[in-house]
C-alpha positions in Angstrom: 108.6 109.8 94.7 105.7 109.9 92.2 108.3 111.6 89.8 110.4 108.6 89.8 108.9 107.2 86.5 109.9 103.4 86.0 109.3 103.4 82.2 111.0 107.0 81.5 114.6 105.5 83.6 114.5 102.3 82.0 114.0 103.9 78.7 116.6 106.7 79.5 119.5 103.9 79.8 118.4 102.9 76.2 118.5 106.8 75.6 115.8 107.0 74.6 112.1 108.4 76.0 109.2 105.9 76.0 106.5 108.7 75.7 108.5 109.3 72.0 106.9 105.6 71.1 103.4 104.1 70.5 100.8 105.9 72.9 103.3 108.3 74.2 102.3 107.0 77.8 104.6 106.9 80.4 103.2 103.5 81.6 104.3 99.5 81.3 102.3 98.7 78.8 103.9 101.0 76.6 106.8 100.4 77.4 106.7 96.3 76.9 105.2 97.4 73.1 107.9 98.8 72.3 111.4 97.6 74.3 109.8 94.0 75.1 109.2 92.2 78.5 112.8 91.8 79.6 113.3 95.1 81.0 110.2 95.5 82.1 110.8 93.9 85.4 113.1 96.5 86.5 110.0 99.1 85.5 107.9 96.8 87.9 110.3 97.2 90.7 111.2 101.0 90.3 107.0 102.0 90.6 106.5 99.2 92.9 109.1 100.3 95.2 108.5 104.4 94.9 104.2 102.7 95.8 105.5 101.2 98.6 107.8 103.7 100.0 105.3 106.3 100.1 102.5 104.6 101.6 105.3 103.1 104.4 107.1 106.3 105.2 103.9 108.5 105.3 102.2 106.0 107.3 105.1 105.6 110.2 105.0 110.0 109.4 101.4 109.4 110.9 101.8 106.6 113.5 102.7 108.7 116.3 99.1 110.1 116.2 97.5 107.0 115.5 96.8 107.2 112.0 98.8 104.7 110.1 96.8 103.3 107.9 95.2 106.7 106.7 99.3 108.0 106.3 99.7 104.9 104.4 96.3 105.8 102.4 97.4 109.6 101.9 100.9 108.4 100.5 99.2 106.3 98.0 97.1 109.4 96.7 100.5 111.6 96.6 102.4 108.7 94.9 99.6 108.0 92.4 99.3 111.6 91.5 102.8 112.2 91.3 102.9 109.1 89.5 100.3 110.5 86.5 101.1 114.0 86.7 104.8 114.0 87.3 106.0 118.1 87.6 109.9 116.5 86.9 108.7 115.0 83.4 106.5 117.7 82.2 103.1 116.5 83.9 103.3 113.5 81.3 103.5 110.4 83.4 101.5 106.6 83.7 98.1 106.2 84.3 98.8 104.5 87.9 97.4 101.0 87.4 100.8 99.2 88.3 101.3 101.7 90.9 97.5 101.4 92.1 98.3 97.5 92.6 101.2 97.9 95.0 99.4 101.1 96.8 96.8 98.4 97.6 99.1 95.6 98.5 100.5 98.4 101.2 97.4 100.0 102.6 95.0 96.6 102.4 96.1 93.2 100.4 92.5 92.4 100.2 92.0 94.7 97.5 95.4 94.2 96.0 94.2 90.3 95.7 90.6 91.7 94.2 92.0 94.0 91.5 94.7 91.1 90.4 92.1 88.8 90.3 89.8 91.6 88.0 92.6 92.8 86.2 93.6 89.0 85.1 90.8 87.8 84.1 89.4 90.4 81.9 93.0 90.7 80.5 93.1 87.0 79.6 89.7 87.1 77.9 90.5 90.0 75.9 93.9 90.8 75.4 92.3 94.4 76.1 95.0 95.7 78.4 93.2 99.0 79.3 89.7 96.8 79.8 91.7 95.0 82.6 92.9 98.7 84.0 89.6 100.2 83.9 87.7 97.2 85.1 90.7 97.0 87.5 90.8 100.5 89.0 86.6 100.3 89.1 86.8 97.8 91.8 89.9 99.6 93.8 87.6 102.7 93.7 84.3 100.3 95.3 86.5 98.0 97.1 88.1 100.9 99.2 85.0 102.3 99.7 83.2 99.2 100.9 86.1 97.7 102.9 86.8 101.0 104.5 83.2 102.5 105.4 84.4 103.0 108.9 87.3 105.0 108.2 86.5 107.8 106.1 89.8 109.2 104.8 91.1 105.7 103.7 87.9 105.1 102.2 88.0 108.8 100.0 91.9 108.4 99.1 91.0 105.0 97.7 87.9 105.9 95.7 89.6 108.9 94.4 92.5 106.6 93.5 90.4 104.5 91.4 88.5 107.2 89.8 91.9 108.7 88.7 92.7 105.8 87.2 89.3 105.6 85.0 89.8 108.9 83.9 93.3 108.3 83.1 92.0 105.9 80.5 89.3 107.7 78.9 90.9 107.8 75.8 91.3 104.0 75.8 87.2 103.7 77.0 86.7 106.1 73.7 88.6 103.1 71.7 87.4 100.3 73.5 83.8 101.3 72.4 84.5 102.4 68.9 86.2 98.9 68.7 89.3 100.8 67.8 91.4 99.6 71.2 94.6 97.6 70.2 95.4 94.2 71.7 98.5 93.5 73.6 100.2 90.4 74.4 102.5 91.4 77.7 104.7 88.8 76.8 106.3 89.6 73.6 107.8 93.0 72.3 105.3 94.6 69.7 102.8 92.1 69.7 99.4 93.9 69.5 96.9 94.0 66.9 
């Protein structure tokens, strides 16, 4: 499911590749840069859904033996690798933040609501995209952990989650303290600076 890549369909019916343009990411952000916001909701779905399906089906996989919400946890991990590393696309995929969201929103909407709320607000300060992401997948990573001390293997799937994401971005934490990072404003096609 991780292979299913919401940017690369979308930008397939334009035939085109979105990892040809800007950053060469896989991700939404790319892809709103350079096709605009209007297609962008059917990117939203396609990771949302493959996120959701993942955690659900390997979680009712595990139910019989009482571990649902660790299946649900495991599926997340698979998804989010799949998602970044796709072996259908030539490894080259997102960096999971958009899939991270709806992994959480499966496996514990507490988080989900914590990592919006992070993600937004640094966003809105900065128009630094990748500052929301980072910031965003930091507190998945702790928030896992902390909300999840008593279950081990939900609590290591989401802190490795969140560290994937982080290093997913290095490249953007390279920028972001050279003062090289670009903007973005999510709302209009091209608008960065």
């Amino acid at each position: 499911l991780g292979n299913v890549n919401g940017a690369v369909c979308m930008s397939a019916l334009k035939n085109d590749d979105v990892r040809t343009h800007g950053s060469g990411n896989a991700g939404l952000t790319n892809f709103i840069r350079n096709y605009g916001f209007s297609s962008a909701l059917y990117v939203i779905l396609i990771d949302a859904g493959k996120a959701v399906l993942a955690c659900v089906l390997t979680g009712l996989l595990l139910q019989p033996y009482g571990l649902y919400l660790e299946g649900t946890a495991i599926g997340g991990l698979a998804v989010m690798l799949g998602h970044n590393f796709p072996a259908l696309l030539g490894f080259r995929g997102g960096k999971g933040i958009l899939s991270g969201l709806f992994i959480a929103f499966t496996v514990d909407w507490r988080i989900a609501l914590i990592i919006l709320a992070v993600f937004l607000v640094a966003y809105l300060l900065t128009q630094y995209v990748s500052l929301g992401s980072v910031l965003a997948a930091a507190a998945f990573a702790v928030s896992f952990v902390l909300l999840h001390l008593d279950n081990l293997t939900v609590a290591i799937c989401g802190g490795i989650m969140g560290a994937l994401a982080v290093f997913m971005h290095r490249g953007n934490i390279l920028r972001l303290i050279k003062g090289t990072e670009r903007k973005t404003n999510l709302f209009k096609k091209g608008e960065s600076q």
